[in-house]
N, C-alpha and C positions, 0 to 999 in steps of 0.2 A: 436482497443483498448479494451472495452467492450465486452465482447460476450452477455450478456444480461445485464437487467438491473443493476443487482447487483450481478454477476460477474466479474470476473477480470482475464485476463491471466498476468503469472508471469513476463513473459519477458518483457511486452509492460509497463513497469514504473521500468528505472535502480536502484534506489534505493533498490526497494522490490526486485528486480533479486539478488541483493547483499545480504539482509536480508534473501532469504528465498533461500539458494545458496545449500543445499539440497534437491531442489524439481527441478522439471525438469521446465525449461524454459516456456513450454507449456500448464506447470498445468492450467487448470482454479480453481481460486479459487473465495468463496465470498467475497464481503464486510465484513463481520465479522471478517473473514477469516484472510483478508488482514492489515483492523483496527487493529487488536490482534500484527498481525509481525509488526507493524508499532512500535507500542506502548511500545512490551514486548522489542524492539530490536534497538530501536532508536538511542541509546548511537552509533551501527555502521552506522547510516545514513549521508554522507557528505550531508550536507543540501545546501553547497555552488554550488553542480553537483545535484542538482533539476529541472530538468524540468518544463516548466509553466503547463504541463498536469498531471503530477504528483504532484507536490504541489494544485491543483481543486483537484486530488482525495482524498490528505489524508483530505484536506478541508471540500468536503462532506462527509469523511468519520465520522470526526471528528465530525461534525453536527450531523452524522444520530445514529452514534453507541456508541460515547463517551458526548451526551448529550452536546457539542460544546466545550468537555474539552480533550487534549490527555494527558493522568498521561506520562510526561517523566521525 
């Protein structure tokens, strides 16, 4: 899932694989990173095809980087 603390590979959370459908599968990217495509791009997110490990991450993401707020 994780390759370190607060990165993130693309593929391993289908939703961001769908948002971020210009970067290669295998990107790692960070949390910031990731927060930002979550947020800037959400309007394309089926929230109903969420995973329980991808709905934790946008969670913490939401916590750590949008001060427990996502602007959608």
């Amino acid at each position: 899932m994780s390759t370190a603390a607060d990165t993130f590979v693309i593929g391993d959370f289908p939703q961001l694989r769908l948002i971020a459908w210009n970067r290669d599968p295998h990107d790692v990217i960070t949390g910031e990173e990731a927060f930002g495509l979550y947020e800037q791009n959400w309007r394309f997110v089926d929230e109903k095809a969420l995973l329980p490990h991808e709905c934790d991450l946008i969670d913490r993401l939401t916590r750590e980087y949008g001060r427990g707020i996502l602007h959608i």
